[in-house]
C-alpha positions in Angstrom: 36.6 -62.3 -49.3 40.1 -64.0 -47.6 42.2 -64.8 -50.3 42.8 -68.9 -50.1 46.7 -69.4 -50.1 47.6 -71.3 -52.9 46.3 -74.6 -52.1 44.7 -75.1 -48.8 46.7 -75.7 -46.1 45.7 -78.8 -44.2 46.3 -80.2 -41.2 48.3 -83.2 -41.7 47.9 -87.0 -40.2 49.2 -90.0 -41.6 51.8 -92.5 -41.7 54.9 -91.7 -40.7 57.4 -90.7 -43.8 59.9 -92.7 -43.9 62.4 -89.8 -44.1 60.9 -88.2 -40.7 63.7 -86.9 -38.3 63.2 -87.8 -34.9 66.7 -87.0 -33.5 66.2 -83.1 -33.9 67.0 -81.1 -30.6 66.7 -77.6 -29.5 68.6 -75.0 -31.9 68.8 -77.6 -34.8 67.6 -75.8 -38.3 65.0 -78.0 -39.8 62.5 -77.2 -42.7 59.1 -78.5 -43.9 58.9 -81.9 -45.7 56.9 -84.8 -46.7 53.4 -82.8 -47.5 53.0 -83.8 -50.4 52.8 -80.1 -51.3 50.0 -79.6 -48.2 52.5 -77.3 -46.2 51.8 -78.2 -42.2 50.4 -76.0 -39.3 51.8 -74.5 -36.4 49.8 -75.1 -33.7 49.2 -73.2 -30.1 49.9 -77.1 -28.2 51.4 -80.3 -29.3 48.6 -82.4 -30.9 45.6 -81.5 -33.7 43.0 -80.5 -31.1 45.1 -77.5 -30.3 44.5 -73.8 -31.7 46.2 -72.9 -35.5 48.9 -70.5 -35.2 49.6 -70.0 -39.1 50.4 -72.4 -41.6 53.9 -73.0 -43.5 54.5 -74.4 -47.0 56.5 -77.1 -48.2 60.3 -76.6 -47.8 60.1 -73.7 -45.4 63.0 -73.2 -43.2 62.4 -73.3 -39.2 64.5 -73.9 -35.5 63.8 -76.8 -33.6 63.2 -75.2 -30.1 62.3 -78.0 -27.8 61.1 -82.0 -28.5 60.6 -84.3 -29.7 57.3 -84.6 -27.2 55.1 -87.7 -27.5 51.5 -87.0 -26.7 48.5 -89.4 -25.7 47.6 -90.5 -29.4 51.3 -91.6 -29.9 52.2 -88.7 -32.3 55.2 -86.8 -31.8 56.1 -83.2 -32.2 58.2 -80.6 -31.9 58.1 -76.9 -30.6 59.7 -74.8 -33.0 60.0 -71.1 -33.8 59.4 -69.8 -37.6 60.7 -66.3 -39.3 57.7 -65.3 -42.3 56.8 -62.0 -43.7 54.3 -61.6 -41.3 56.5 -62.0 -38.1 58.1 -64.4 -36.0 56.0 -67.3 -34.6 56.7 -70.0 -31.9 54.4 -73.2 -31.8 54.0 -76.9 -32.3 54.5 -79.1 -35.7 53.9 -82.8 -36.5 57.3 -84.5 -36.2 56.4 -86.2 -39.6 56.3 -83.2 -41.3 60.2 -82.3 -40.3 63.2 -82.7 -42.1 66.6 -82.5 -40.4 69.4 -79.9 -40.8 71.3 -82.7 -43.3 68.5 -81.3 -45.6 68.9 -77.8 -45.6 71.1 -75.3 -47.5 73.0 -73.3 -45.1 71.9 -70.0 -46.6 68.1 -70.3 -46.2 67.6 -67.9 -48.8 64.1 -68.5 -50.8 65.9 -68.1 -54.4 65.1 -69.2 -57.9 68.6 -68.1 -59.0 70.7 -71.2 -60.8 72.4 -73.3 -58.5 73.5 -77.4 -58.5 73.3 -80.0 -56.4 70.7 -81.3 -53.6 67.2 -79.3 -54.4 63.6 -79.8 -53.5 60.4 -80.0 -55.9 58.0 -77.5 -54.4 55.3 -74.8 -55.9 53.4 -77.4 -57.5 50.6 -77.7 -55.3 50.8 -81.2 -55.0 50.6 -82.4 -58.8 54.6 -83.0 -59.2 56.8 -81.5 -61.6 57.2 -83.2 -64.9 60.6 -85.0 -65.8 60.5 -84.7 -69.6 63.1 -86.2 -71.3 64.2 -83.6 -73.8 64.0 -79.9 -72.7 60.9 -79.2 -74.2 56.9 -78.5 -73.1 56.0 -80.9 -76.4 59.1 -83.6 -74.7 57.5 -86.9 -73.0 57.5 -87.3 -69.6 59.3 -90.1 -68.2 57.2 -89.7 -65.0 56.5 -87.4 -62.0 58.4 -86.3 -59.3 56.4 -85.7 -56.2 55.9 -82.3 -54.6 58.7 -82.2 -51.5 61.1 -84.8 -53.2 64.4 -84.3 -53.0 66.4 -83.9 -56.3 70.0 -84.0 -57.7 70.3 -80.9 -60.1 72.7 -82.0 -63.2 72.8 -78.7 -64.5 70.6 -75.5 -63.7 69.6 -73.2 -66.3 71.3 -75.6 -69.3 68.4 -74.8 -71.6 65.8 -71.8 -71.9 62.9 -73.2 -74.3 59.5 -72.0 -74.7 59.5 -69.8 -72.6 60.9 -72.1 -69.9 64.5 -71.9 -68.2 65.8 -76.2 -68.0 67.4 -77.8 -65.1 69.0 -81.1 -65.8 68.2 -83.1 -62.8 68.3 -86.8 -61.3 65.6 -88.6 -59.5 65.6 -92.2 -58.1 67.9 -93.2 -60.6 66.4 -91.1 -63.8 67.9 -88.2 -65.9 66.0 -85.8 -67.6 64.5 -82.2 -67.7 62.7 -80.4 -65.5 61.4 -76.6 -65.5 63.8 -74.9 -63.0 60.6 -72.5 -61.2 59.5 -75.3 -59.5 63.2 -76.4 -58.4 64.5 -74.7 -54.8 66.9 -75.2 -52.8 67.0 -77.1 -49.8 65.2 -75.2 -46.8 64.2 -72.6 -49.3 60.1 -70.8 -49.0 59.0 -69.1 -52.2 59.0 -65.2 -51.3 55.7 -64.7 -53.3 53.3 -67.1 -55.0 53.9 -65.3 -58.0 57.9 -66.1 -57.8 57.0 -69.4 -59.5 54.3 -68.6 -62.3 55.9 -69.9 -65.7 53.1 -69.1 -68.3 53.1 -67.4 -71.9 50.4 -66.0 -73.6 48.9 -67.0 -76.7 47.3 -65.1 -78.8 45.8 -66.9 -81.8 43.1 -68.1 -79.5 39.8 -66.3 -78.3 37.1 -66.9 -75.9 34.2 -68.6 -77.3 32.1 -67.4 -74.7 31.4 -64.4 -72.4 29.9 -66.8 -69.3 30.9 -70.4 -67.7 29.5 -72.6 -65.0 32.2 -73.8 -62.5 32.3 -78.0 -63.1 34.4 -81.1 -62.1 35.2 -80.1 -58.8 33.5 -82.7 -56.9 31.5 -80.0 -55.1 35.1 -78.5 -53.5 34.8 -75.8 -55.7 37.7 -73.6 -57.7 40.4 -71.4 -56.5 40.3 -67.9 -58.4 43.7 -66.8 -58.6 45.4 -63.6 -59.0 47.1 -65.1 -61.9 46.9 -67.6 -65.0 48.8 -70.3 -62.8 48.5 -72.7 -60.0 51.3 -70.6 -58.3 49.0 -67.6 -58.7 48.2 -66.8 -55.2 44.1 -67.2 -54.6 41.6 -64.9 -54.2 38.8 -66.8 -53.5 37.1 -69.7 -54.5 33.9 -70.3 -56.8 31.7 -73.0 -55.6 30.7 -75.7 -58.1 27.7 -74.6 -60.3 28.2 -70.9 -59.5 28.0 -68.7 -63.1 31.2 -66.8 -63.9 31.9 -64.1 -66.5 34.9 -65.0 -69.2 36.9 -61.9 -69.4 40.3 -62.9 -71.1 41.7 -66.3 -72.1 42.9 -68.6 -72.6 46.5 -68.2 -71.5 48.6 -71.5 -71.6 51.4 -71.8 -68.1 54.3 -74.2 -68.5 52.8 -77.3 -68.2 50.5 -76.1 -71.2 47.0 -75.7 -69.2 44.9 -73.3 -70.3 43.7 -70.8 -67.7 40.9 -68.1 -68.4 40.4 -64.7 -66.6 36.6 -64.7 -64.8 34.8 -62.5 -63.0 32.6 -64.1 -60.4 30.3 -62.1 -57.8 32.9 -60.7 -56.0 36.2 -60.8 -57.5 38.1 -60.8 -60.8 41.0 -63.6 -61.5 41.9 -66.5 -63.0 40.3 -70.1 -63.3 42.1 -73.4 -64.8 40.1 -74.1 -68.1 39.0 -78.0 -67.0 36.8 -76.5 -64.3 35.2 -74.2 -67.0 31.9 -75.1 -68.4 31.1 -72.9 -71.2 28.0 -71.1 -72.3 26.4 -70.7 -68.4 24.1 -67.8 -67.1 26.3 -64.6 -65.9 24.5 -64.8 -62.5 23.7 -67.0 -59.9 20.4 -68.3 -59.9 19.3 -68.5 -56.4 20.4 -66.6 -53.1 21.5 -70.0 -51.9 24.2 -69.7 -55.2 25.5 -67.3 -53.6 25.8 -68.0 -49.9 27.9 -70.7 -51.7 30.0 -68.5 -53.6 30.6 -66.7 -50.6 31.1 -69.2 -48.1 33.6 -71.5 -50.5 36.2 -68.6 -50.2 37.1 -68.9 -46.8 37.4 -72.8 -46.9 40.8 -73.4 -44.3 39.9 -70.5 -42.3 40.8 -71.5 -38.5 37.8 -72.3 -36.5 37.6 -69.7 -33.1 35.1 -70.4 -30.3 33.1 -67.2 -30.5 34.9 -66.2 -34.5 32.6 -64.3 -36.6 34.9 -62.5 -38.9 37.2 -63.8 -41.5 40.3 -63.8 -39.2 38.2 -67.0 -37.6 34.4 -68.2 -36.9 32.8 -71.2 -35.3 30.0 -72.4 -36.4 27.2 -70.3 -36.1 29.6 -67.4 -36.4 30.4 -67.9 -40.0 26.7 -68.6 -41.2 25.9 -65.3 -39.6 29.2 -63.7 -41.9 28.2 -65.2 -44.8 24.5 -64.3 -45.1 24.7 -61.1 -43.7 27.7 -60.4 -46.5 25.2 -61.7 -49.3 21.9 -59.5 -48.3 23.7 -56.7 -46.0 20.7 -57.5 -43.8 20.2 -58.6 -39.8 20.8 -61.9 -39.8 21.1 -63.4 -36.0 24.4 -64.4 -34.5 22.6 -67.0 -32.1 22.5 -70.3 -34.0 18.7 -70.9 -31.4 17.9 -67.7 -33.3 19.1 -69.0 -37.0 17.3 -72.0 -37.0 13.6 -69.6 -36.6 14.1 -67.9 -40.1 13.4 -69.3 -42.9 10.9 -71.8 -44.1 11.2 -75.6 -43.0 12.5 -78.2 -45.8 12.6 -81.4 -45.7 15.4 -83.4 -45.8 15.3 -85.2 -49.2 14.2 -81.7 -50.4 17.8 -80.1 -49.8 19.0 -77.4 -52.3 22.7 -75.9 -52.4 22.8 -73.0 -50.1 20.3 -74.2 -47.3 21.3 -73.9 -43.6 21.5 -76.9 -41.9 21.3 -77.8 -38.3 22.6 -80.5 -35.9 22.5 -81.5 -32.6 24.5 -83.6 -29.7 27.7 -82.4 -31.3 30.1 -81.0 -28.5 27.0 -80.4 -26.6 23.6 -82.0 -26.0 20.5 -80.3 -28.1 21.3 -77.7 -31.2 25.1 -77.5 -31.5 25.9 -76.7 -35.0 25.4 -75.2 -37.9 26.3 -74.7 -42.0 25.2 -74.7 -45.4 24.7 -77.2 -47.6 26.6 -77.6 -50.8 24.8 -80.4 -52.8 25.2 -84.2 -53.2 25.3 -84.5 -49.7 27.7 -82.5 -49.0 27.9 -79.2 -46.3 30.3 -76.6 -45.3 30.7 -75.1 -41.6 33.3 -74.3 -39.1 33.7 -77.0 -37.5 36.2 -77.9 -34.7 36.3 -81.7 -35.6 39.0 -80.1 -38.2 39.9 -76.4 -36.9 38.9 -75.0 -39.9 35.8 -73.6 -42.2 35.9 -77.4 -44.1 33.3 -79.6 -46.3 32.1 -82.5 -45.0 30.0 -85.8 -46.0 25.8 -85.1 -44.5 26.4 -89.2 -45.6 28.8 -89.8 -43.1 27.9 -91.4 -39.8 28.6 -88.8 -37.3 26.9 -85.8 -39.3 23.8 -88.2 -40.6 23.1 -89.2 -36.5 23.1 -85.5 -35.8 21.0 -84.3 -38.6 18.7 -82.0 -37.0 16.6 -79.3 -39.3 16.8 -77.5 -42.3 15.8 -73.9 -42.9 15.5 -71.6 -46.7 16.7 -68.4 -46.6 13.9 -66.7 -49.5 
């Protein structure tokens, strides 16, 4: 299954930050800002209908090549050209989503070593980094600093305590402690998601339970991760009410939540305890469990006229992967071909892992396809977000194009 980067990486609209830099010009040095931890995506064209080209985190360093350009829907961008471990790539990013060269360290070097001065918080995945007030995990927190804020360090390194290595550090005013792992400096990309996993282990505390159910997601699901941390990159995701195995756990990270080690139908890793219901079946219950399980772990994969491989599907493309992944059998590609297997069920009868069809979406007639999650919601490729997404069967669009439902048995 694709391993899910960290959190997902959306694309990003909104109101305009009011840091944005908008006098940028070709060679300028800029990095990635104002996410709220999202990272931003590189895109093929100027604008969000255009094709993904990768995705960068918060904080990572870039050259403005071109722009800014000012397209129909009065957002501006900029083309730009990034260095990753995967190669060099040249695209288009959301001029809200810049920050200017004033912002970033001259080095560029993704480092955790001590340093002082202007930093940014990043590798929280969006929840912010505790400001504690003594350098301590049982200190209060004076409050929280957003994911992508820029920070005065006081003094790196000044403490190590529980297992945790203190920065001293000033934020709109307020003084206090922060854990230095989730502290870079400016312009800097972690290496690895691992480069920022502060945990300890405790051993005075067992499992309970051998199985779990996966809760409290809001039907989004869980990210598995490689390990006991939100910096731990991800696996794969288990989809709300899918069964899980407790192997190990619980081990406590920084910010003292427990995480357990699971095995789930296709992978073994890690899952933060509050999505952990304990005392579950081992196994999922019905095949449409696990279409679900399968489907929720490519969630942010880029949608690809004609995609049916992990790399990218559209829509008819990925319900073809996923079933043919779960039962190794012939499913069709054709979605006209889809929509004959199965039995017919109606629509107030719908049960987590049917396939659902629409129609007079890009197209007059049938036009797309996905499975359904549960309280009304669904998950499909979809080009209305360039990506393998969930979306609302509730929501006006999708509810007006409700077409069929079929039961894989």
């Amino acid at each position: 299954m694709l391993a899910v980067v960290g959190v997902l990486l959306l694309s990003i609209l909104g109101v305009l930050p009011v840091f944005a830099d908008l006098n940028l010009t070709g060679g300028d040095a800029a990095q990635v800002a104002y996410t709220n931890g999202d990272g931003v995506m590189v895109r093929a064209e100027a604008g969000t209908h255009a094709g993904i080209i990768t995705s960068l985190p918060e904080g990572y360093a870039l050259t403005i090549d071109d722009g800014p350009f000012t397209i129909d829907d009065g957002s501006s961008w900029y083309a730009v050209t990034a260095e990753t471990n995967e190669g060099t790539f040249s695209g288009y990013v959301h001029a809200d989503y810049l920050a200017g060269a004033a912002l970033v360290d001259p080095s560029g070097e993704a480092s955790s070593e001590l340093f002082s001065g202007p930093a940014i918080v990043f590798g929280t995945g969006g929840a912010g980094l505790n400001l504690r007030d003594a350098p301590s995990l049982s200190s209060g927190v004076s409050l929280v600093i957003p994911e992508g804020a820029m920070v005065e360090v006081l003094a790196a390194g000044a403490v190590e305590a529980d297992g945790v290595l203190w920065s001293e550090v000033r934020f709109e005013g307020a003084t206090g402690y922060s854990a230095g792992d989730y502290i870079g400096a400016i312009g800097a990309a972690p290496e690895t998601a691992a480069q920022f996993a502060t945990y300890e282990e405790t051993s005075d505390v067992s499992v309970s339970t051998e199985t779990a159910t996966i809760s409290g997601s809001n039907g989004e699901g869980v990210m598995v991760r490689v390990e006991p941390g939100l910096y731990g990159g991800g696996l794969s995701s288990a989809a709300e009410g899918a069964s899980v195995a407790i192997l190990d756990g619980p081990v406590f990270d920084a910010d003292g939540a427990g995480w357990y080690q699971v095995e789930t139908i296709d992978t073994v890793g890690w899952v933060h305890g509050d999505f952990l219901s304990f005392g579950a079946p081992a196994v999922a219950s019905t095949l449409g469990d696990l279409f679900i399980a399968e489907s929720m772990g490519y969630l942010g994969v880029p949608y690809v006229w004609g995609g049916s491989e992990p790399d990218g599907f559209d829509c008819s493309g990925f319900t073809y992967y996923i079933v043919n992944q779960v039962l190794g059998n012939d499913f069709p590609r054709a979605i006209e071909l889809q929509m004959e297997l199965g039995v017919y069920v109606e629509r107030d009868q719908l049960i987590a892992g049917d396939i659902i069809f629409f129609e007079n979406t890009y197209k007059e007639g049938l036009s797309h396809v996905g499975f359904y999650l549960g309280d009304g919601q669904f998950i499909s490729a979809t080009g209305r977000q360039d990506a393998v997404a969930i979306d609302s069967l509730d929501d006006s669009y999708w509810s007006e194009r409700y077409l069929t439902t079929r039961r894989i048995s």
